[in-house]
DOZANU-548744 format. One record per atom (N, C-alpha, C): x, y, z. Coordinates in steps of 0.05 Angstrom, whole numbers, plus 32768, in hexadecimal, padded with zeros to 4 digits. Layout:
BEGIN
XYZ
...
end
This chain:
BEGIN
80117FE88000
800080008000
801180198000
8005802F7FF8
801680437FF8
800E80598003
7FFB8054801D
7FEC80628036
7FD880628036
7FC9806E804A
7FB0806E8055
7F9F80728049
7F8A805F8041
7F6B806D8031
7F5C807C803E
7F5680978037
7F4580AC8044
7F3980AF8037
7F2180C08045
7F0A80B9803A
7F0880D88046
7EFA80F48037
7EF181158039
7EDA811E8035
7EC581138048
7EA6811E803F
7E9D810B802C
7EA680F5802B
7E9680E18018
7E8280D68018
7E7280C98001
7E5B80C68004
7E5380B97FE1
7E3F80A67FDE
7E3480A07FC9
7E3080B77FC1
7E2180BF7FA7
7E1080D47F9B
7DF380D97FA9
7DEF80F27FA5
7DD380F07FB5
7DC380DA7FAB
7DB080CA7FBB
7D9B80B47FAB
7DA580A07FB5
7DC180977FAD
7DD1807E7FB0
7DCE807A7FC9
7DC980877FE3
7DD580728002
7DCA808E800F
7DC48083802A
7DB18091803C
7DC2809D804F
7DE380968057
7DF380A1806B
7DFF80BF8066
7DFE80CA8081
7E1280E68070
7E2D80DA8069
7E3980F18063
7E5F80F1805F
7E6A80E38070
7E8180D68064
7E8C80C78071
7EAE80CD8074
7EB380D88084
7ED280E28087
7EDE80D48099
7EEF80C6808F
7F0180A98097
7F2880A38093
7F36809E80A7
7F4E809480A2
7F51807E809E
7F538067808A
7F53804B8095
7F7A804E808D
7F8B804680A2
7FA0804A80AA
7FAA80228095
7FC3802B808E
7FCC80098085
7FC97FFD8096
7FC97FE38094
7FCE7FCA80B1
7FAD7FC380C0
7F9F7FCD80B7
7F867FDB80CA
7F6C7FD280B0
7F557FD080C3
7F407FBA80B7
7F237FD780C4
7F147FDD80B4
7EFC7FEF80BB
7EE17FDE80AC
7ED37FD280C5
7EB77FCA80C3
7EA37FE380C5
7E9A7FDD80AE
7E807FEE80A3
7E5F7FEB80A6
7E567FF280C0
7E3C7FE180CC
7E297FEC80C0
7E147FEB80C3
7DF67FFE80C4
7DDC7FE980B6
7DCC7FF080BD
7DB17FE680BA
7DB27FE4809C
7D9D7FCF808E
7D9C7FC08075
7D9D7FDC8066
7D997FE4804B
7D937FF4803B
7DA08017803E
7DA9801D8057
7DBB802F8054
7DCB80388044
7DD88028803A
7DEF802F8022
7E09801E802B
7E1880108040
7E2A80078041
7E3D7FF78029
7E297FDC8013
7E327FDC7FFD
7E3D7FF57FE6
7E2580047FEA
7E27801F7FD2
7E46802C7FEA
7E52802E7FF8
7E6380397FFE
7E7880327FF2
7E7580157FFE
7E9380057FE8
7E92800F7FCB
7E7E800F7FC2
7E7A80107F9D
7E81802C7F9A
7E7D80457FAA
7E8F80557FA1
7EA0805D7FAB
7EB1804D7FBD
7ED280527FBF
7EDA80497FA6
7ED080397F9F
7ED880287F83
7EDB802F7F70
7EC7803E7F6A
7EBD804F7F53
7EA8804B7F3B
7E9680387F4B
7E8480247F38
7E6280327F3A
7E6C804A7F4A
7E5080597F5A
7E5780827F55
7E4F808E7F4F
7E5480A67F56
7E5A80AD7F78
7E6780C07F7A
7E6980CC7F93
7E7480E57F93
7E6C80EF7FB1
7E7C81057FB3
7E8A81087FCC
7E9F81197FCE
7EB081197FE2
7ECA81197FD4
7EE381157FE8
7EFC81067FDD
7EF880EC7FE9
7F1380DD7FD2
7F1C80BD7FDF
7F3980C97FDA
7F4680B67FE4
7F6D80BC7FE1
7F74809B7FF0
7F81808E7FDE
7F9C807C7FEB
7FB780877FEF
7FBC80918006
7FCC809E8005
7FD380BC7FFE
7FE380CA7FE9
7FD980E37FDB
7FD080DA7FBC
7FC180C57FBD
7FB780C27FA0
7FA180C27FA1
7F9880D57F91
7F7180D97F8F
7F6D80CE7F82
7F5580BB7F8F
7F5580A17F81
7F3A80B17F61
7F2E80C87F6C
7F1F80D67F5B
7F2980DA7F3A
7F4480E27F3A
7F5180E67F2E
7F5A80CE7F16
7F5780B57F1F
7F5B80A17F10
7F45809D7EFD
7F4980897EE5
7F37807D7ED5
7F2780687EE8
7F1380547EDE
7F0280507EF1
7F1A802A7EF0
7F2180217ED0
7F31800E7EDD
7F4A800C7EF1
7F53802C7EF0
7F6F802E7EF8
7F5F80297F16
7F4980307F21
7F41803B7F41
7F40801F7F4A
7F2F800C7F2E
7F217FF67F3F
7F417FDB7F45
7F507FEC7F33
7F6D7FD27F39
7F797FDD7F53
7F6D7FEC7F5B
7F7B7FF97F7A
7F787FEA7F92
7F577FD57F8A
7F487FC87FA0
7F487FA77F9C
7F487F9C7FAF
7F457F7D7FAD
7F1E7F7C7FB7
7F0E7F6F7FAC
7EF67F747FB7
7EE77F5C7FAF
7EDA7F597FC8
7EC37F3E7FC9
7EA77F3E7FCC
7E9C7F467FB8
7E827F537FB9
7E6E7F417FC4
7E517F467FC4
7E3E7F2C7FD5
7E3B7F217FB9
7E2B7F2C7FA7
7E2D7F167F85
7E437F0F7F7F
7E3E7EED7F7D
7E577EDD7F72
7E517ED47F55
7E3E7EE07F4A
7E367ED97F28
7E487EE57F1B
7E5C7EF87F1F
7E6E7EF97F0E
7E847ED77F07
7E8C7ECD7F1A
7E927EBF7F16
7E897EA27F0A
7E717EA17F00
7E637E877EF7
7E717E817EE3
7E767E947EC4
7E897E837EB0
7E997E797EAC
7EAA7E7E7ECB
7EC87E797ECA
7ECA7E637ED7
7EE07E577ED9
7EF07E3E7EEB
7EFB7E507F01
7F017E427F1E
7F0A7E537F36
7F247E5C7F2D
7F347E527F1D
7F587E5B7F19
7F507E6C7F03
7F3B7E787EF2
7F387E8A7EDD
7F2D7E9C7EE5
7F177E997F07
7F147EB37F09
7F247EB97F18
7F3B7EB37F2E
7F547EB87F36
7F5D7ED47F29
7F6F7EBD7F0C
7F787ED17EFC
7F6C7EE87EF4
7F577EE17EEF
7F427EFD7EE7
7F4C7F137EF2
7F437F0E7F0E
7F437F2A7F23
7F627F3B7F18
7F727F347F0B
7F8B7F437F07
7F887F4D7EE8
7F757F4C7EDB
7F6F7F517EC3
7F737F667EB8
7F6A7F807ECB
7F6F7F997EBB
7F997F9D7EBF
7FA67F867EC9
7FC37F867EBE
7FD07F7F7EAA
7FBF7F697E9D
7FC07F5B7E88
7FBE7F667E76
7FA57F777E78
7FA77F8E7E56
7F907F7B7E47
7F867F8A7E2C
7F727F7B7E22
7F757F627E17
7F957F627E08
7F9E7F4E7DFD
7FB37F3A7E0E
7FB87F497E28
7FC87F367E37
7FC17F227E3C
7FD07F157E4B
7FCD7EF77E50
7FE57EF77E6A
7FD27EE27E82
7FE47EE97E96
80017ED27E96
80107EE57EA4
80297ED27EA2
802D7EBD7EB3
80457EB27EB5
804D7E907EBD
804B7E9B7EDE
805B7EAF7EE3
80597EB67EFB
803D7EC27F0E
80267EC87F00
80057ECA7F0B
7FF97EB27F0D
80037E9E7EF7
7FF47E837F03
80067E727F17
80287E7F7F19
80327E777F32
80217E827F4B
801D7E9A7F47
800C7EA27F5D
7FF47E9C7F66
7FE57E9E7F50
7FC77E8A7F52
7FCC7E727F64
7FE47E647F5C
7FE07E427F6A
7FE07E4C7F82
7FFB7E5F7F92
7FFE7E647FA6
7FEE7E707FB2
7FD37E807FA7
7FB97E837FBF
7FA57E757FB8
7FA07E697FA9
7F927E517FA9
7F907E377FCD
7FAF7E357FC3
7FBA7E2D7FE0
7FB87E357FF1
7FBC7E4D7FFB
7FBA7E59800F
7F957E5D8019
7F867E5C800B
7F6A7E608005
7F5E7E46800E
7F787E318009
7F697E0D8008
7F587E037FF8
7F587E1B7FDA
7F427E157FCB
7F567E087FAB
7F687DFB7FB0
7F797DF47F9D
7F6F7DDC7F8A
7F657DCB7F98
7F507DB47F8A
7F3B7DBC7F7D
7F2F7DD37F83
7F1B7DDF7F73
7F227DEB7F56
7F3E7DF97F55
7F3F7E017F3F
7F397DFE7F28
7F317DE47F19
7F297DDC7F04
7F0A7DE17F02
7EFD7DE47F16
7EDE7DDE7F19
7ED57DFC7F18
7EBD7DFC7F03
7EAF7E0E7EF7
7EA17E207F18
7EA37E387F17
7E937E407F27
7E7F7E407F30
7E6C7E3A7F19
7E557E367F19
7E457E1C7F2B
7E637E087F2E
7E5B7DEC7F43
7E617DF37F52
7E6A7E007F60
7E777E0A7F76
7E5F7E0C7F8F
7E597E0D7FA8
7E4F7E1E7FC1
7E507E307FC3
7E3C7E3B7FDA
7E3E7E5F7FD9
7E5D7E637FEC
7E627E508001
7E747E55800A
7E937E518000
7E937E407FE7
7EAC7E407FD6
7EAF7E557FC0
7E957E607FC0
7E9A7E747FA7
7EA87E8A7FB5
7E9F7E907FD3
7EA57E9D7FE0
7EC27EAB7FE1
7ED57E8B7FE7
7EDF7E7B7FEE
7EF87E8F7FD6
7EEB7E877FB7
7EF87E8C7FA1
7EF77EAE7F9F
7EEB7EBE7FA5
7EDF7EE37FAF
7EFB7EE67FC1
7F007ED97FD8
7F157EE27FE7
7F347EDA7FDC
7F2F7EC17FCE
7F4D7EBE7FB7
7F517ED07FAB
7F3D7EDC7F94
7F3D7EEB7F7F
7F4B7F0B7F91
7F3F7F0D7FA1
7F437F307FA9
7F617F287FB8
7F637F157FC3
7F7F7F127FD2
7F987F187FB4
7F8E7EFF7FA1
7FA07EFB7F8C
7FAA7F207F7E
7F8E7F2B7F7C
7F987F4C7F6E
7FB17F5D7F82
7FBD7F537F95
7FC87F597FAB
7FCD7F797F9F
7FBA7F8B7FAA
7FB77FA17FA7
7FB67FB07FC0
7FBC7FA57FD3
7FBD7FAF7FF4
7F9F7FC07FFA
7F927FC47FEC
7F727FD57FFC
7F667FB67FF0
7F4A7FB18005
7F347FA28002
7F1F7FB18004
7F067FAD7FF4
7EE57FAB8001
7ED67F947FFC
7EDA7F898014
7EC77F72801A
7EAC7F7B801F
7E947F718018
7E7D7F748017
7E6D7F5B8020
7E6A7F59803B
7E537F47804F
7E6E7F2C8043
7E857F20803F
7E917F0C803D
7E8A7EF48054
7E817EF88066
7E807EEF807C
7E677ED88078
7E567EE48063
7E2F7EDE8069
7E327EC68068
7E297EAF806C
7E1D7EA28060
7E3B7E828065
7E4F7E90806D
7E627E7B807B
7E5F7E638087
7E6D7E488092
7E6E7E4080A8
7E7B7E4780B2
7E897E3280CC
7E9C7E4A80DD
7EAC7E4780D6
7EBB7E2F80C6
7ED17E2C80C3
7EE47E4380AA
7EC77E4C8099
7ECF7E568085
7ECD7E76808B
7EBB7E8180A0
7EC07E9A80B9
7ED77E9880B9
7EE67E8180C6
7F037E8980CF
7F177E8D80C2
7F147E8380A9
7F1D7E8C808D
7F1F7EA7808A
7F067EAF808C
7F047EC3807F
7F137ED7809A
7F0A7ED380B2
7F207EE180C6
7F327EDE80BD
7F457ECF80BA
7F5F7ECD80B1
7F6C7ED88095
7F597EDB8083
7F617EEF806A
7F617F028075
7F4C7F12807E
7F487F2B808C
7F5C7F398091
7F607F3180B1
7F767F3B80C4
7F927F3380B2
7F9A7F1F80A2
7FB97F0F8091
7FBB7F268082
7FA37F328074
7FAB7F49805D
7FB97F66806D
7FA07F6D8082
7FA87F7C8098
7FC97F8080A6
7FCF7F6680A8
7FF07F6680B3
7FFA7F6580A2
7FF77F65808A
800A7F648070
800C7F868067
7FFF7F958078
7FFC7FB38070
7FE37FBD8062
7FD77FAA8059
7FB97FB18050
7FA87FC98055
7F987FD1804D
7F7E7FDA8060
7F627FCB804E
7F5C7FBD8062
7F407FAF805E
7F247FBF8065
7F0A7FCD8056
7EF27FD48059
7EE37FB58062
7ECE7FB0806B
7EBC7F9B806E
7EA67FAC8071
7E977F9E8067
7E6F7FA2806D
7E647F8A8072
7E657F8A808E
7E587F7580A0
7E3D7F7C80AB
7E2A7F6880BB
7E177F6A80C7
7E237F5E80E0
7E3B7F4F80EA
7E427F4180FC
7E577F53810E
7E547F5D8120
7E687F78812C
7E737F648139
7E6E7F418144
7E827F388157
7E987F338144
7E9F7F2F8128
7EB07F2F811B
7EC57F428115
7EB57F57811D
7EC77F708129
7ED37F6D8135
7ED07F618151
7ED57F638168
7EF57F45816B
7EEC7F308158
7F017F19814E
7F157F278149
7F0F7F3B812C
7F287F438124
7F417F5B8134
7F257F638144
7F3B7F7E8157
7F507F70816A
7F4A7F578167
7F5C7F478183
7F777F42816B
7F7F7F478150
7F8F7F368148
7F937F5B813A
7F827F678128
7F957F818125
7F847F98812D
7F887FB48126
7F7B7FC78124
7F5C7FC58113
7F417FD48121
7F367FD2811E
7F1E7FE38122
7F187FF3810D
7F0480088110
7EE080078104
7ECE800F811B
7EB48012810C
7EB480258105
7E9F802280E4
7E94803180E2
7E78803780DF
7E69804280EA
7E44803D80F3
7E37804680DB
7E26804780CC
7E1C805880BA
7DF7805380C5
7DF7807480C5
7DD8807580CA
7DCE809080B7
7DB2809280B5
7DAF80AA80AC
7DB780BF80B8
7DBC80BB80D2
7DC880DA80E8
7DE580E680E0
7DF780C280E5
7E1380D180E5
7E1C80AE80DC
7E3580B680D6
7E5480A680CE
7E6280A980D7
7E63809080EB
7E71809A810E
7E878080810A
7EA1808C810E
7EB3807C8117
7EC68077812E
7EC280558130
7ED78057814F
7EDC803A814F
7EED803A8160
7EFD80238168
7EEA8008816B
7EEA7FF58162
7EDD7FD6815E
7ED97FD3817E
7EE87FD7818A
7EE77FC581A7
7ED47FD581B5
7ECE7FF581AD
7EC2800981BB
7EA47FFE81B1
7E997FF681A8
7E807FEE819E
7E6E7FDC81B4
7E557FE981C0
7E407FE181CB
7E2E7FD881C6
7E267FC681D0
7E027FC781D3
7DF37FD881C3
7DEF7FEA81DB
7DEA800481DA
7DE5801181BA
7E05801381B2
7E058025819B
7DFC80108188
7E007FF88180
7DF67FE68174
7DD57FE18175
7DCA7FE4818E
7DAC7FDF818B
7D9F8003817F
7DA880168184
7DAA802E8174
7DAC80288154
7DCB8026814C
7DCD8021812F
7DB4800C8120
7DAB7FEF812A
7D977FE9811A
7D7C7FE78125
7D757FFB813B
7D587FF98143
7D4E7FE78151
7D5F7FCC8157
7D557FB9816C
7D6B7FBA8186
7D577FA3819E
7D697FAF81B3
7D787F9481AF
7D977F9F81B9
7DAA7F8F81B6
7DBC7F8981D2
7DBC7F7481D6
7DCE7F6A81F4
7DEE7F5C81F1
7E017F648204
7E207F5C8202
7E237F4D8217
7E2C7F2E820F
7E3B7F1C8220
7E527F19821F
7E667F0E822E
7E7F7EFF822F
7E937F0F822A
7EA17F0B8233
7EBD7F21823E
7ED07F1A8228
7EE87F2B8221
7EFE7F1F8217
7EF87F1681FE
7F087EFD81F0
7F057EED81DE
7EE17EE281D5
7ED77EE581F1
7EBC7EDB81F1
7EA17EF281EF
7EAD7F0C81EB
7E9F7F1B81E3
7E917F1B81CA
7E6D7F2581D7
7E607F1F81BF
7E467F2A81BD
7E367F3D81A6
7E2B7F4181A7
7E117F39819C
7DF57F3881A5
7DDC7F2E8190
7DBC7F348197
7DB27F3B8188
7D977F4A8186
7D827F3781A2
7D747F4981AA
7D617F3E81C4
7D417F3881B4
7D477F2181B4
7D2B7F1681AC
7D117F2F81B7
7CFF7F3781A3
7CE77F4C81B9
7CCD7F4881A6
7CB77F5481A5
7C9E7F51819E
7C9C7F6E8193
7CAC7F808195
7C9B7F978188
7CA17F978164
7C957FA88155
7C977FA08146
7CB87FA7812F
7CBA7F9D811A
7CCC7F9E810C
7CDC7FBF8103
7CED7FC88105
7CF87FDE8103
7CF67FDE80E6
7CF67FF780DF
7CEA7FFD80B7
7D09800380AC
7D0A7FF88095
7D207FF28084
7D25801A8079
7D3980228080
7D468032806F
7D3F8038804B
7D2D804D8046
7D2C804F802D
7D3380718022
7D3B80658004
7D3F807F7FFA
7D2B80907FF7
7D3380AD7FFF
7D2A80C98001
7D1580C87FDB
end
């Protein structure tokens, strides 16, 4: 990486996402979970750091405005694991690998001996090496997954946006995904996430740095993972929310109640 992604009054375009501005350090080494109730905008956030969305504000990696770039030059900046995995249906897991490094290749390129050295080597690392021949399309939700966290690892472009990567997991493959996380993180990274799960917040702050960020229609409030309540959590999505277990065993989760359903976030 070649410093800090900041973020200056940012924001989708009006229409696009219901949060105000979002003015942010995410520092190298360091992982920022992106919370807030369904339909807010948290996806549409990722999509325009990216540049796949209008926005306004500044972005900067470092002193490079990321504004300033073409939209392929911006999106080779990011490793990213979106929640649709239908991009990947045409391909075999070792073609969409390669893929993700595409806009290096050029229209007529073709990747070299040393990217499919690399491919094997996160394939491996991924444990998804036996799969490589097999069409995406046979694949699980949790291997396609599986192939989303290869692919953005493989672009080794030091920024991530992960988008809900977590959903839909077992645990074994959670801990996976902990372990890409925080591994990119100590490698100097800076990782975005858009979770609904804040105790995964709370996993990763024990291994690196770790910042919320809340998104409501009020404010775009940031602070420390470990600083996160109840409290502010049964606030952020409208239900009441209760904290057990200390330490390692800290954990938070919604209190079963009878009143009725809190109303989904819609556009103005």
């Amino acid at each position: 990486m070649a410093g800090s992604l900041i973020l200056e009054r940012f924001r989708a375009a009006p229409g696009k996402a219901l949060y105000p501005e979002v003015s942010l350090e995410a520092e190298e080494g360091s992982i920022v979970g992106i919370l807030g109730r369904s339909g807010i905008g948290k996806t549409t956030l990722l999509r325009a750091i990216l540049g796949t969305v209008p926005s306004a504000g500044k972005a900067f990696i470092g002193d490079e405005d990321l504004g300033a770039l073409t939209l392929s030059e911006r999106v080779m900046r990011f490793g990213v694991v979106p929640q649709d995995s239908s991009m990947l249906l045409p391909l075999t897991v070792e073609e969409a690998v390669l893929a993700s490094r595409a806009g290096r290749y050029g229209i007529f390129g073709r990747p070299a001996e040393s990217d499919h050295r690399e491919m094997l080597e996160t394939l491996r690392e991924f444990r998804i090496e036996v799969l490589r021949k097999r069409a995406c399309s046979s694949l699980s939700g949790g291997e396609r997954e599986q192939v989303l966290m290869a692919s953005a690892s493989f672009r080794r472009s030091g920024a991530y946006l992960l988008d809900e990567p977590e959903s839909g997991l077992d645990p074994a493959l959670r801990a996976r995904f902990i372990g890409f996380a925080s591994g990119e993180a100590k490698k100097g990274g800076i990782v975005l996430i858009v979770t609904h799960n804040p105790d995964n917040l709370l996993r990763l702050s024990r291994l690196v740095p770790v910042k919320a960020l809340l998104l409501s229609r009020d404010c775009a409030e940031v602070m420390d993972a470990e600083d996160l309540s109840a409290e502010l959590l049964g606030e952020l999505y409208g239900v009441p929310m209760a904290e057990s277990g200390e330490g390692a065993m800290r954990h938070f989760e919604a209190v079963p109640w009878s009143g009725s359903m809190p109303s989904q976030p819609a556009a103005d």
